[in-house]
PDB file as gemmi writes it, atoms N, CA and C in Angstrom:
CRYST1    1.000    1.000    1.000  90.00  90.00  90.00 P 1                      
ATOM      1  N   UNK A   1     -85.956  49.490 -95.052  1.00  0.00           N  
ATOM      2  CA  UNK A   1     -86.519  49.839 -96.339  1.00  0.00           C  
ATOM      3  C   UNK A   1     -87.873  49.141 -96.478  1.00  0.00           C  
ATOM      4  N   UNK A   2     -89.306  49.865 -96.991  1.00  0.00           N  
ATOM      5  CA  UNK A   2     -90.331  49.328 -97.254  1.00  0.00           C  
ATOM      6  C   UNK A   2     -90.140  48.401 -98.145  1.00  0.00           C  
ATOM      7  N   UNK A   3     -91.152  47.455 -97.782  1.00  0.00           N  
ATOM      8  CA  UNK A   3     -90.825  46.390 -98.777  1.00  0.00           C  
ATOM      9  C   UNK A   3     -91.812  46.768-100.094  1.00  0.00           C  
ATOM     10  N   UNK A   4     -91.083  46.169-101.522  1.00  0.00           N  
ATOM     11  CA  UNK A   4     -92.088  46.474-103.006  1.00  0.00           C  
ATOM     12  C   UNK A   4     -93.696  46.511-103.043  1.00  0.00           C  
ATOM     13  N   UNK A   5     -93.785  46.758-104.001  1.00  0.00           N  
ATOM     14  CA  UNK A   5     -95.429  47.287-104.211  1.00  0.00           C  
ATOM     15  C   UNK A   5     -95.703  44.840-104.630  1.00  0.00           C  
ATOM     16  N   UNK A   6     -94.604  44.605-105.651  1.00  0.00           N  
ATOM     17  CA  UNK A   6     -94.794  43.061-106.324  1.00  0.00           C  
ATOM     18  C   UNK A   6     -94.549  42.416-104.845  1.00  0.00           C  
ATOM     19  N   UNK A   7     -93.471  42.543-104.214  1.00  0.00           N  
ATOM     20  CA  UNK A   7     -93.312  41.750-102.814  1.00  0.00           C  
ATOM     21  C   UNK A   7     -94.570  41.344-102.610  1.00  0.00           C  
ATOM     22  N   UNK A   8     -95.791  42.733-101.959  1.00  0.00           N  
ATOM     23  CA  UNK A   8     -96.409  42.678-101.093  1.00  0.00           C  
ATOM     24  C   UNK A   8     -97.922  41.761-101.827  1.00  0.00           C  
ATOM     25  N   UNK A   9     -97.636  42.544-103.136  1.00  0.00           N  
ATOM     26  CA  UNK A   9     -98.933  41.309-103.630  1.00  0.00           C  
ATOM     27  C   UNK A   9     -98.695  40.187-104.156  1.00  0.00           C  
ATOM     28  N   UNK A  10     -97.404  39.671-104.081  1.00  0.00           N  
ATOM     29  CA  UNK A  10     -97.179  38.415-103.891  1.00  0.00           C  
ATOM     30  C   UNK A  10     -97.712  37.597-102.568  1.00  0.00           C  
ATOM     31  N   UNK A  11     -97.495  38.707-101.702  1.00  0.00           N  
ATOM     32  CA  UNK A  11     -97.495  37.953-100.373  1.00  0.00           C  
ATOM     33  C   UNK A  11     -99.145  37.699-100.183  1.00  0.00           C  
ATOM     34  N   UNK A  12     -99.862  38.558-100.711  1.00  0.00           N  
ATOM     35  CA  UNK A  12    -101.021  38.666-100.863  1.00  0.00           C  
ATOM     36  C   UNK A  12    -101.910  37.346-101.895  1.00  0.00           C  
ATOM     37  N   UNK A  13    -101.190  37.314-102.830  1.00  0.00           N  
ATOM     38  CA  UNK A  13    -101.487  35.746-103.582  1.00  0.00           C  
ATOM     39  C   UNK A  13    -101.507  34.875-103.023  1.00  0.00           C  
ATOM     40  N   UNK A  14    -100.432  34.543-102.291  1.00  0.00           N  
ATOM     41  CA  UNK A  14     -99.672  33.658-101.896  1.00  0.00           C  
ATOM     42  C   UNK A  14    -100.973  33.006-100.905  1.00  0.00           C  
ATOM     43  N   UNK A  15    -100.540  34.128 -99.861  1.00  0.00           N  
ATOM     44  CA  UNK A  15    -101.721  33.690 -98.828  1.00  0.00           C  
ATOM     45  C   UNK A  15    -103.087  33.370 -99.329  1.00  0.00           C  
ATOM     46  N   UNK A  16    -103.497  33.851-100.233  1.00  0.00           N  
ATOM     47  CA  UNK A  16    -105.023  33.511-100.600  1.00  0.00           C  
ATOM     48  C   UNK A  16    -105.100  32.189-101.089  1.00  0.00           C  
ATOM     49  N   UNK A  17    -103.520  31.633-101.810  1.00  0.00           N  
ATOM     50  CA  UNK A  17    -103.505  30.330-102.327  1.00  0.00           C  
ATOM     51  C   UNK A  17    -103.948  29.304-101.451  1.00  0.00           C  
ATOM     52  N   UNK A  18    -102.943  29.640-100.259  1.00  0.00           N  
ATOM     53  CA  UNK A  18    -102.573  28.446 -99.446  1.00  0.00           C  
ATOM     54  C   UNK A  18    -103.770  28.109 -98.659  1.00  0.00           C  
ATOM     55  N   UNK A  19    -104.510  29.508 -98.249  1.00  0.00           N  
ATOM     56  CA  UNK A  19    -105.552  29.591 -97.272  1.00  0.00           C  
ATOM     57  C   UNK A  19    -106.863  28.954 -98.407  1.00  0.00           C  
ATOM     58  N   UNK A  20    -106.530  28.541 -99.120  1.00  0.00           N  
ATOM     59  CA  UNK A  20    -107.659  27.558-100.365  1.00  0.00           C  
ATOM     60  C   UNK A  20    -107.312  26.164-100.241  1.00  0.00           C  
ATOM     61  N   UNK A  21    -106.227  26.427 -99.441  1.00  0.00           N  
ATOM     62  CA  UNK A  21    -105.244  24.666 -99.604  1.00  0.00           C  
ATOM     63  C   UNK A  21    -105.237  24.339-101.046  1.00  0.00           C  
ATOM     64  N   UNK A  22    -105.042  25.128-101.918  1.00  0.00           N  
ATOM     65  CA  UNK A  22    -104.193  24.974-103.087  1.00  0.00           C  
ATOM     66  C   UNK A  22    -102.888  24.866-103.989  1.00  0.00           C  
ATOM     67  N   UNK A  23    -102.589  23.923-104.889  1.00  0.00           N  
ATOM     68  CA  UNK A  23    -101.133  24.250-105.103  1.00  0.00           C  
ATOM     69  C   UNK A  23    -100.507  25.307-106.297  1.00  0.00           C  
ATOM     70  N   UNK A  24     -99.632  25.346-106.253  1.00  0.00           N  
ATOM     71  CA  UNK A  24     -98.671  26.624-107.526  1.00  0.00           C  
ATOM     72  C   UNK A  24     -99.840  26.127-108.480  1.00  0.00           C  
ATOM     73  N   UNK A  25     -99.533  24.236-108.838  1.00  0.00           N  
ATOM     74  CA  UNK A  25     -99.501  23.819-110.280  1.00  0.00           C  
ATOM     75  C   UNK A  25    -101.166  24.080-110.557  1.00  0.00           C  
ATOM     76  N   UNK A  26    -102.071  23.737-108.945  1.00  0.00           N  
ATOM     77  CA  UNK A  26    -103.627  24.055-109.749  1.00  0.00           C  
ATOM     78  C   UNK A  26    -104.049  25.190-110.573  1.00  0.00           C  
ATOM     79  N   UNK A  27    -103.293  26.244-109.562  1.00  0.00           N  
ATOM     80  CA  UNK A  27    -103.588  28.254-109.925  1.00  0.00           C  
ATOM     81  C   UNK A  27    -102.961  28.307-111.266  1.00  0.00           C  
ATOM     82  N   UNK A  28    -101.651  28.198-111.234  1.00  0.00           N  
ATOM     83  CA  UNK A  28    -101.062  28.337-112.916  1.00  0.00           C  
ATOM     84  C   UNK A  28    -101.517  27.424-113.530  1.00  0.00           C  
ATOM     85  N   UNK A  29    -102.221  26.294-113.671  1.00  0.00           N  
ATOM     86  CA  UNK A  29    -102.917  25.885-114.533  1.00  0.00           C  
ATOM     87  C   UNK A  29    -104.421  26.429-114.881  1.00  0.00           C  
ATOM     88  N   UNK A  30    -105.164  26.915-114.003  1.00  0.00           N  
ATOM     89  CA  UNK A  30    -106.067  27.382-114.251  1.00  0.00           C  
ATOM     90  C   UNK A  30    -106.440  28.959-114.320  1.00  0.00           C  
ATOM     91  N   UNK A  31    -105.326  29.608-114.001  1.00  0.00           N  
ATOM     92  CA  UNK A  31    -104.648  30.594-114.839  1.00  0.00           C  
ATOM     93  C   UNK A  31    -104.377  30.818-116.238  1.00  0.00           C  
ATOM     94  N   UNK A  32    -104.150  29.947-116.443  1.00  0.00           N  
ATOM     95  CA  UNK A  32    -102.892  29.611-117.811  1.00  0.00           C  
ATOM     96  C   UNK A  32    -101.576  30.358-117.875  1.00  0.00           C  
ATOM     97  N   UNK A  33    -101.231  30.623-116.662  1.00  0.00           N  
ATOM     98  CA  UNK A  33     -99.891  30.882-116.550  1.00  0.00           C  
ATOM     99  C   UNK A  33     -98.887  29.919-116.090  1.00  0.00           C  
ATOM    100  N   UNK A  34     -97.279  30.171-116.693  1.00  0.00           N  
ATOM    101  CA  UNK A  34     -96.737  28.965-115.999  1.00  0.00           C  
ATOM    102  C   UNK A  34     -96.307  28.720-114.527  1.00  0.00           C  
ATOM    103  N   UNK A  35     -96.345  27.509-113.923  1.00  0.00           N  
ATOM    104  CA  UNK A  35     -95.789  27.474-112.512  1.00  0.00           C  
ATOM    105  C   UNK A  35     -94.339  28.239-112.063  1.00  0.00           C  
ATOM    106  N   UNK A  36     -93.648  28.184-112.659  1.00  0.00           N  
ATOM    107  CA  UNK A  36     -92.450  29.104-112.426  1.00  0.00           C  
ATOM    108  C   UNK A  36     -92.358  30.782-112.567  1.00  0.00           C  
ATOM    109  N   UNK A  37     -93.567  30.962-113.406  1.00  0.00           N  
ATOM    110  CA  UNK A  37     -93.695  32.513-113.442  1.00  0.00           C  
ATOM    111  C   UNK A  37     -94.669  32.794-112.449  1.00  0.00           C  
ATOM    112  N   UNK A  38     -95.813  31.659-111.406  1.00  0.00           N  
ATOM    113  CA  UNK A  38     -96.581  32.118-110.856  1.00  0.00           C  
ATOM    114  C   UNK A  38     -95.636  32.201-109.584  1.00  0.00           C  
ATOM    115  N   UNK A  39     -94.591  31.334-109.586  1.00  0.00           N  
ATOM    116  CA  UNK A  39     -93.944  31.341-108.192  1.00  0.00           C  
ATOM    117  C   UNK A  39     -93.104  32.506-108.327  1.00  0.00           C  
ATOM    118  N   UNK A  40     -92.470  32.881-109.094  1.00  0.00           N  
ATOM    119  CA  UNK A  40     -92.208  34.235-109.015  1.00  0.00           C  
ATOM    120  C   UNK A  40     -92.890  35.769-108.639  1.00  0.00           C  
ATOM    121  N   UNK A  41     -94.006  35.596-109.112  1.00  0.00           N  
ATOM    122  CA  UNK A  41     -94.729  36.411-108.937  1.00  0.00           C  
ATOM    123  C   UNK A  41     -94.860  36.488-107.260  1.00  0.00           C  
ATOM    124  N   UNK A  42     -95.469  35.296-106.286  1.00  0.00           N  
ATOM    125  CA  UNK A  42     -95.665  35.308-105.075  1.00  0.00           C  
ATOM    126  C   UNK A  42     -94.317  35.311-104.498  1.00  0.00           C  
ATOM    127  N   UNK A  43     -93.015  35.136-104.992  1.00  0.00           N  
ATOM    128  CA  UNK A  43     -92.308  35.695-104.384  1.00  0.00           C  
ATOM    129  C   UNK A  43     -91.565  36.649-104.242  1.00  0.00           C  
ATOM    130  N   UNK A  44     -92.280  37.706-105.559  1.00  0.00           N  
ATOM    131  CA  UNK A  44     -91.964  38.961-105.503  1.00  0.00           C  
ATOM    132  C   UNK A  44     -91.102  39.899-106.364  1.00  0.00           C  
ATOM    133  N   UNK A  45     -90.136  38.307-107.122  1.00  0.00           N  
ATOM    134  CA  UNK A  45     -89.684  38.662-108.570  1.00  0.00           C  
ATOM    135  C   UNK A  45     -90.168  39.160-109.507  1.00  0.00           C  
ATOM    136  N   UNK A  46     -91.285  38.943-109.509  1.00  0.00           N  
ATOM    137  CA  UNK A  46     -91.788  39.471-110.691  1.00  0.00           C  
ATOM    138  C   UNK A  46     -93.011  40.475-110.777  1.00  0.00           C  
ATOM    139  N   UNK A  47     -93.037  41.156-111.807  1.00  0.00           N  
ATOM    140  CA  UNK A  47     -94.215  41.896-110.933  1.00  0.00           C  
ATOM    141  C   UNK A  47     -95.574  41.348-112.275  1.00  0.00           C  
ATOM    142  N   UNK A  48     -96.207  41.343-112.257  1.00  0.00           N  
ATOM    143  CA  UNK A  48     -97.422  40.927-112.768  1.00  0.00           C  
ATOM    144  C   UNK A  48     -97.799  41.500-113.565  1.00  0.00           C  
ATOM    145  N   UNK A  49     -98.213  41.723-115.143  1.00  0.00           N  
ATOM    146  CA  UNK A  49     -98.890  42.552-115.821  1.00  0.00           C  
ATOM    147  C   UNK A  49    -100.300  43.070-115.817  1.00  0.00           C  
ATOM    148  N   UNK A  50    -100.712  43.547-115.837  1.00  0.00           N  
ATOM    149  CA  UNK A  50    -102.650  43.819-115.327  1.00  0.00           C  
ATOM    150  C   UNK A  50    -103.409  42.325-116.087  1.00  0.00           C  
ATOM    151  N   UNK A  51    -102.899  41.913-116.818  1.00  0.00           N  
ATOM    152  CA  UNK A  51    -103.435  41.259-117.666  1.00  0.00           C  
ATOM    153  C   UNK A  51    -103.751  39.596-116.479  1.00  0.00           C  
ATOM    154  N   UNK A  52    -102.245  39.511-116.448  1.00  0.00           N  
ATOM    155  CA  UNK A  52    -101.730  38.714-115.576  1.00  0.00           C  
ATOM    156  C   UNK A  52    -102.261  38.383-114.723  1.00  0.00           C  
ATOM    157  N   UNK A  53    -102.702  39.449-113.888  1.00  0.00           N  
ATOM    158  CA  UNK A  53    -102.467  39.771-112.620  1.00  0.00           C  
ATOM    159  C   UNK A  53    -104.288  39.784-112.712  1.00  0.00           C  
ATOM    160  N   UNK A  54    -105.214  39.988-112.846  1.00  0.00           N  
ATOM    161  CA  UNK A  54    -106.156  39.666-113.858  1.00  0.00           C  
ATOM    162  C   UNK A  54    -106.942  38.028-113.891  1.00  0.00           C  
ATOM    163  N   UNK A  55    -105.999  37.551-114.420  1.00  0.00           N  
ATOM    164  CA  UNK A  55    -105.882  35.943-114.719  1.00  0.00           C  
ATOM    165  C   UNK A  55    -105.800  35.279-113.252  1.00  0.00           C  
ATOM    166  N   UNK A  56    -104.586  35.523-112.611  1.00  0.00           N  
ATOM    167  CA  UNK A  56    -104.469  34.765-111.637  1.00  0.00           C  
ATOM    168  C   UNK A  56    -105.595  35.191-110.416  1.00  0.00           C  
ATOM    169  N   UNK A  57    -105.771  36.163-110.200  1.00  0.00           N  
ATOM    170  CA  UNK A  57    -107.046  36.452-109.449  1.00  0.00           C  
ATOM    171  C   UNK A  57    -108.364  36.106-109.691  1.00  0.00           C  
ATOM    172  N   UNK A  58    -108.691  35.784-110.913  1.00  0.00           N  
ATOM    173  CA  UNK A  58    -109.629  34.891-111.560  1.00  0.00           C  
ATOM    174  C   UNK A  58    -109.547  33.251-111.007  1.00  0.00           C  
ATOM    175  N   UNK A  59    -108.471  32.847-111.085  1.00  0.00           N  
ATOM    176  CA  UNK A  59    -107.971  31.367-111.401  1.00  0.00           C  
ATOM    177  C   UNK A  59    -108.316  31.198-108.856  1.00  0.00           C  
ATOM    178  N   UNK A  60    -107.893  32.357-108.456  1.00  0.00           N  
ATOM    179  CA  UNK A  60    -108.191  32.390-106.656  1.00  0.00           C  
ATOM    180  C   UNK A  60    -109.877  32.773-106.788  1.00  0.00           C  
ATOM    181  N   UNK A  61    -110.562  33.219-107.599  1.00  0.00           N  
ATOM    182  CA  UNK A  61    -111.776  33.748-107.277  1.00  0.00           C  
ATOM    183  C   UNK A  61    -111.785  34.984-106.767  1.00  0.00           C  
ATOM    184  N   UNK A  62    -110.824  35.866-106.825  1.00  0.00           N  
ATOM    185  CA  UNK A  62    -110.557  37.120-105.819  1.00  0.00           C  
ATOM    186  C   UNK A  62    -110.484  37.813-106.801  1.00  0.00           C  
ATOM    187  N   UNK A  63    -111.106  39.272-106.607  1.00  0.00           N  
ATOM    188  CA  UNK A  63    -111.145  40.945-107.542  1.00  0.00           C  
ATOM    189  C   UNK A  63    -109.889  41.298-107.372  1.00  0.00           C  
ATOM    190  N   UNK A  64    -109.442  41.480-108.918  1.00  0.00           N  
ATOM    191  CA  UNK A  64    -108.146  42.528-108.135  1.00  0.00           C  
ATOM    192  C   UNK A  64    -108.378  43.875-107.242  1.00  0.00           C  
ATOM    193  N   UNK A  65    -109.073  44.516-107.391  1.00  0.00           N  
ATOM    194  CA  UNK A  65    -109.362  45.334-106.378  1.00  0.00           C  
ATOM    195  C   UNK A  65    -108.891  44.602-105.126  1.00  0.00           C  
ATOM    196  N   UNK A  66    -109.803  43.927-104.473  1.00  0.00           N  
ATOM    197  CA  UNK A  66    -109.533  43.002-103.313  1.00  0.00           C  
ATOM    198  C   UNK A  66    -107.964  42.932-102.813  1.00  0.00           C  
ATOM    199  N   UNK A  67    -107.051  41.993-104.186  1.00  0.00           N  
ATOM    200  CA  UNK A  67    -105.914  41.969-103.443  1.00  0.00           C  
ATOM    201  C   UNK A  67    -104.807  43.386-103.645  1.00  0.00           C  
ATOM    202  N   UNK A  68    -105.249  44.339-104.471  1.00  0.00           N  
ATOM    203  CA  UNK A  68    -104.626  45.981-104.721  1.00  0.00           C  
ATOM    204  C   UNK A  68    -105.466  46.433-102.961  1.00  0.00           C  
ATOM    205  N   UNK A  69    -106.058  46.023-102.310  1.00  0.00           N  
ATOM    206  CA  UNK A  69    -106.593  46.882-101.436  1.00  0.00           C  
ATOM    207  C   UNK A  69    -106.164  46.031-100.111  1.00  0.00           C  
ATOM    208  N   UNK A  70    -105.848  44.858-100.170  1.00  0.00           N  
ATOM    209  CA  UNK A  70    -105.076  44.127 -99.040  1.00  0.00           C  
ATOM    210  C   UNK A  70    -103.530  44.796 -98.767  1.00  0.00           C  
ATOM    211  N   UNK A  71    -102.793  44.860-100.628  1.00  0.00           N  
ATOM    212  CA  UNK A  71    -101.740  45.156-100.497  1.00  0.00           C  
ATOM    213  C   UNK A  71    -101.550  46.378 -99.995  1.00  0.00           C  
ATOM    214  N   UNK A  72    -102.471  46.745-100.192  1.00  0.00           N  
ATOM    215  CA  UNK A  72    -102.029  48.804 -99.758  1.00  0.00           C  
ATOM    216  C   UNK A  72    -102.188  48.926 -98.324  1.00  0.00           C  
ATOM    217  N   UNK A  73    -103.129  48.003 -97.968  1.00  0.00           N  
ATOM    218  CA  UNK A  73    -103.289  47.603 -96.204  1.00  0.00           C  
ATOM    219  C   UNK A  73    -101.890  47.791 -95.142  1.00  0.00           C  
ATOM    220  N   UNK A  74    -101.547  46.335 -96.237  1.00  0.00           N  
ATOM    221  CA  UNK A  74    -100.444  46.086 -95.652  1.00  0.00           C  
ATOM    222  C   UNK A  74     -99.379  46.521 -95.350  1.00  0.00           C  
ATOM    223  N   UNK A  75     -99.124  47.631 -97.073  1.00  0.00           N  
ATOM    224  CA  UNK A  75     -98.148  48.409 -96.997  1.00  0.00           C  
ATOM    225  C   UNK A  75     -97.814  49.754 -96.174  1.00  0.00           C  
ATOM    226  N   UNK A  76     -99.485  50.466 -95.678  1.00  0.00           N  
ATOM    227  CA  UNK A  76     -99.565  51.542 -95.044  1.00  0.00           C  
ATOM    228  C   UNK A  76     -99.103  50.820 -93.458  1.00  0.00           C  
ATOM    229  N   UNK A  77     -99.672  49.537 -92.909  1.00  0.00           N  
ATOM    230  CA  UNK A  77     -99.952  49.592 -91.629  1.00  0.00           C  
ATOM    231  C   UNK A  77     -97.820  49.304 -91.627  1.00  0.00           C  
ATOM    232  N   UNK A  78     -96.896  49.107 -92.453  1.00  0.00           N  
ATOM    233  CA  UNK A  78     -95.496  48.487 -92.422  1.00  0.00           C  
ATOM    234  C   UNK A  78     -95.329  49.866 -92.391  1.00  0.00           C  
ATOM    235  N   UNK A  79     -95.617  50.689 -93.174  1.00  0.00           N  
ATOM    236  CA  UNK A  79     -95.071  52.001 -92.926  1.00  0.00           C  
ATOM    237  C   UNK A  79     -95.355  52.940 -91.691  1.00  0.00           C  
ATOM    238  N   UNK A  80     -96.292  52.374 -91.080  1.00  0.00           N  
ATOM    239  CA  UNK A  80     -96.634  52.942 -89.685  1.00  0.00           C  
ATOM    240  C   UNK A  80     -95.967  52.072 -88.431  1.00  0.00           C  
ATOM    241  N   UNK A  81     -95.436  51.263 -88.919  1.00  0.00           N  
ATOM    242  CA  UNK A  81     -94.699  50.225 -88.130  1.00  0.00           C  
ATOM    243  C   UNK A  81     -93.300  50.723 -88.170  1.00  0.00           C  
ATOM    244  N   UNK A  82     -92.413  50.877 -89.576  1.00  0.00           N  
ATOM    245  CA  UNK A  82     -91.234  51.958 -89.558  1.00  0.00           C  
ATOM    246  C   UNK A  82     -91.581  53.300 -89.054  1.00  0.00           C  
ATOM    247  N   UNK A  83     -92.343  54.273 -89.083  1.00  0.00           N  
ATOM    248  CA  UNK A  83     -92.439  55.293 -88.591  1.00  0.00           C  
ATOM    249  C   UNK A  83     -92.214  55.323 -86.817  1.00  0.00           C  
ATOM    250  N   UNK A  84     -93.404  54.151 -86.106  1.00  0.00           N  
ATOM    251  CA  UNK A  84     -92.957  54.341 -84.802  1.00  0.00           C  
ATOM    252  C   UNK A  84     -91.993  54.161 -84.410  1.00  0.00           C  
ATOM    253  N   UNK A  85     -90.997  52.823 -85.106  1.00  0.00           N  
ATOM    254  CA  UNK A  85     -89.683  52.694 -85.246  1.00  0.00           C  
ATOM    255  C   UNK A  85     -88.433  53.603 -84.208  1.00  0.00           C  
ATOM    256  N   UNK A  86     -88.783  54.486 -85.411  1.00  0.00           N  
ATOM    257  CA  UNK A  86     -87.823  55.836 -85.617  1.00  0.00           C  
ATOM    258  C   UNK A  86     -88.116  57.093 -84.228  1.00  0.00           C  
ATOM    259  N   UNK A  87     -87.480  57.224 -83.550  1.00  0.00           N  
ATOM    260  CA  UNK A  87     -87.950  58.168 -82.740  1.00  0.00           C  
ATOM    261  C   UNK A  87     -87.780  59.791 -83.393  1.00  0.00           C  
ATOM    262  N   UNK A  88     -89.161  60.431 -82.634  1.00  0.00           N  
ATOM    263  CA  UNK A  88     -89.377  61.641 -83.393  1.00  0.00           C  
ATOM    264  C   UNK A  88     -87.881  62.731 -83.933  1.00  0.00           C  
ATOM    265  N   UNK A  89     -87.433  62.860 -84.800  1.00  0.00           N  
ATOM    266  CA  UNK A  89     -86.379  63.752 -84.744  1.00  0.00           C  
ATOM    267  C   UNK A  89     -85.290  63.069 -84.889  1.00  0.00           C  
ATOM    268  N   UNK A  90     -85.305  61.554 -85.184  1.00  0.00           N  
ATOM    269  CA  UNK A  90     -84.309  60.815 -85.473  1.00  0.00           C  
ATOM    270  C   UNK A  90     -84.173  60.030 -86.767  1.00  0.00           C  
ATOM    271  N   UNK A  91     -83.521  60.535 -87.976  1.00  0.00           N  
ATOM    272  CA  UNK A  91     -83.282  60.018 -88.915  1.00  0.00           C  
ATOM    273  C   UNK A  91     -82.446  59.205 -89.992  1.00  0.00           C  
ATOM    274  N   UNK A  92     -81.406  59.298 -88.939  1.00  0.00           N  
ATOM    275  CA  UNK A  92     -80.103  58.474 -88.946  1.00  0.00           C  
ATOM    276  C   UNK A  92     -79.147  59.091 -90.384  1.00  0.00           C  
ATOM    277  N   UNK A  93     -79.841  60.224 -90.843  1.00  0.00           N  
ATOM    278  CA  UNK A  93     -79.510  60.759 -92.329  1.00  0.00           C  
ATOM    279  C   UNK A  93     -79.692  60.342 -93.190  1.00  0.00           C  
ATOM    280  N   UNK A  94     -80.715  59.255 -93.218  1.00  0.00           N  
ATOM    281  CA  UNK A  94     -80.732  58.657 -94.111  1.00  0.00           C  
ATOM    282  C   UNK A  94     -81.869  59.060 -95.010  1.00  0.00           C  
ATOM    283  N   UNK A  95     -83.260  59.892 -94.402  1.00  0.00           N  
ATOM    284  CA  UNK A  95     -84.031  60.604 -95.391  1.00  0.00           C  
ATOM    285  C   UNK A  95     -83.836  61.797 -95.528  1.00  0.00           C  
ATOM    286  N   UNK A  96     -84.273  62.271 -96.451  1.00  0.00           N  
ATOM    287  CA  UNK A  96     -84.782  63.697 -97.133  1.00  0.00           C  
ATOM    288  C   UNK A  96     -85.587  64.435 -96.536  1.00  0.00           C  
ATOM    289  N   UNK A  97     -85.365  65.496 -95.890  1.00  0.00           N  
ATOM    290  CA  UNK A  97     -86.000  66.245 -95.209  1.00  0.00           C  
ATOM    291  C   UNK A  97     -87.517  66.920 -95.885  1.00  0.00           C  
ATOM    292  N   UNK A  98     -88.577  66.842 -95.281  1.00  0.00           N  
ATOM    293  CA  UNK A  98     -89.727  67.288 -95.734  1.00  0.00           C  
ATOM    294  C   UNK A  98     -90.311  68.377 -96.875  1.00  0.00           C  
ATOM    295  N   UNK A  99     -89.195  68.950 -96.806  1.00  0.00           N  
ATOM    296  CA  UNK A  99     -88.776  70.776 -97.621  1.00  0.00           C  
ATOM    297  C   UNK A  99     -88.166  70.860 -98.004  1.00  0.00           C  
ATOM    298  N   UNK A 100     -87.648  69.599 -98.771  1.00  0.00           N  
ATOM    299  CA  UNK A 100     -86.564  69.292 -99.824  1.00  0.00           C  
ATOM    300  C   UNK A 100     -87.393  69.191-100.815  1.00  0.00           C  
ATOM    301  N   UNK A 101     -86.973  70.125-102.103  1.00  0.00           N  
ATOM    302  CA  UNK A 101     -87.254  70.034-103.309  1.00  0.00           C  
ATOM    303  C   UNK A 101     -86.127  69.101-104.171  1.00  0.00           C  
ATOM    304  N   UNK A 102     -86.839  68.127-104.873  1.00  0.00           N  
ATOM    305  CA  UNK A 102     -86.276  67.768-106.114  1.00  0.00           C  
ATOM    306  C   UNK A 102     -86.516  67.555-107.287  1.00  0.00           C  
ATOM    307  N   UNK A 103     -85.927  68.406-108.387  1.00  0.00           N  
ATOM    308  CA  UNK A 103     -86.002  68.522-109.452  1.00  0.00           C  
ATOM    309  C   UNK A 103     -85.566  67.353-110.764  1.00  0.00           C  
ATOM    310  N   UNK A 104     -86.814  67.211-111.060  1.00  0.00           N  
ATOM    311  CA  UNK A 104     -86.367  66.108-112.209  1.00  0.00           C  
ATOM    312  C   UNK A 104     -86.437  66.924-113.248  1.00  0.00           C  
ATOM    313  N   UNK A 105     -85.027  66.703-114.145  1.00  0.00           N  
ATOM    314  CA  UNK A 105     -84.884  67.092-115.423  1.00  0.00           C  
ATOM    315  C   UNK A 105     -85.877  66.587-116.965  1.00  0.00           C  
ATOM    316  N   UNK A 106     -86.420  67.715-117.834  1.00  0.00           N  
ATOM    317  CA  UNK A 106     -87.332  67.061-118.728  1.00  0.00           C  
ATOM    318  C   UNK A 106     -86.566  66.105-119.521  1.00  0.00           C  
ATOM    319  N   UNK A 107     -87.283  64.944-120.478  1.00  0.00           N  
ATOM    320  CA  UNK A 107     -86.263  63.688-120.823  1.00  0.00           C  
ATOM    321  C   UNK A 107     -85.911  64.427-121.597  1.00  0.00           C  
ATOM    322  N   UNK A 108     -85.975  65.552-122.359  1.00  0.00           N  
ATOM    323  CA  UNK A 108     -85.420  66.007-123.784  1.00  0.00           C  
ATOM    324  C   UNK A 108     -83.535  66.316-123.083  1.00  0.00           C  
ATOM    325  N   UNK A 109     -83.963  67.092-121.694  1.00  0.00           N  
ATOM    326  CA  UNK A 109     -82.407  67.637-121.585  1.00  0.00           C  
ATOM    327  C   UNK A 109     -81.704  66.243-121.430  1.00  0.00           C  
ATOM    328  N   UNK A 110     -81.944  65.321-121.157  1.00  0.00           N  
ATOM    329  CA  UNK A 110     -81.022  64.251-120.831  1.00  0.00           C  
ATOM    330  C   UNK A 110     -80.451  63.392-122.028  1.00  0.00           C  
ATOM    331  N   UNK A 111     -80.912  63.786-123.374  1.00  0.00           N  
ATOM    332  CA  UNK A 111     -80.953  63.236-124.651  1.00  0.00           C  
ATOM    333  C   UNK A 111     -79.259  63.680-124.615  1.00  0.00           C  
ATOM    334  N   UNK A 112     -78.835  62.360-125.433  1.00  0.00           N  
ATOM    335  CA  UNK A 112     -77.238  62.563-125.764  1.00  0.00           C  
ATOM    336  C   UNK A 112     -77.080  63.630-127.397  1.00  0.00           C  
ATOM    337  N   UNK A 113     -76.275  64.371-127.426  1.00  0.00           N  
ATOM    338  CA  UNK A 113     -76.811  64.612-128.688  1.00  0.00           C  
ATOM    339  C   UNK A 113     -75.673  63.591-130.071  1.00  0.00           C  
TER     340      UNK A 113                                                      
END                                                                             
């Protein structure tokens, strides 16, 4: 299973922290977020609000752009890493075939009455 969209830009924080030789408590302090919600965040619990997410990229010196464009890096080159994986024509049943339609119901029909 690919790993989350929060995983990966955690992992992406994370590294920018360390590679500053910085700690949790400097970034969430100069963030103004707390240390326990920033360690969550880099480890993937949590996912970040724009706002947030915002702040702490401020507090590394890094654009969010920057780390939204590391993460997507990362996430395409993992998904090309599962793809070779898999040999052609082998899916173990576990995906959805290409020409599978699925239909999501509008929220009104799902209303209880």
């Amino acid at each position: 299973m690919p790993p989350l969209v929060r995983e990966v830009i955690g992992d992406v924080l994370r590294h920018a922290r360390t590679s500053q030789r910085r700690t949790l408590r400097e970034v969430s302090d100069s963030a103004r977020v707390s240390l326990g919600y920033l360690s969550e965040v880099e480890r993937g619990r949590k996912e970040p609000s724009s706002e947030l997410l915002n702040a702490i990229c401020d507090a590394l010196d890094l654009s969010v752009s920057t780390v939204l464009t590391d993460a997507g890096e990362r996430m395409a080159s993992e998904e090309e890493r599962a793809a070779q994986s898999v040999p052609c024509g082998e899916t173990g049943g576990s995906s959805v075939e290409p020409i599978t339609k699925v239909v999501i119901p509008h929220v009104a029909a799902l209303a209880v009455a």
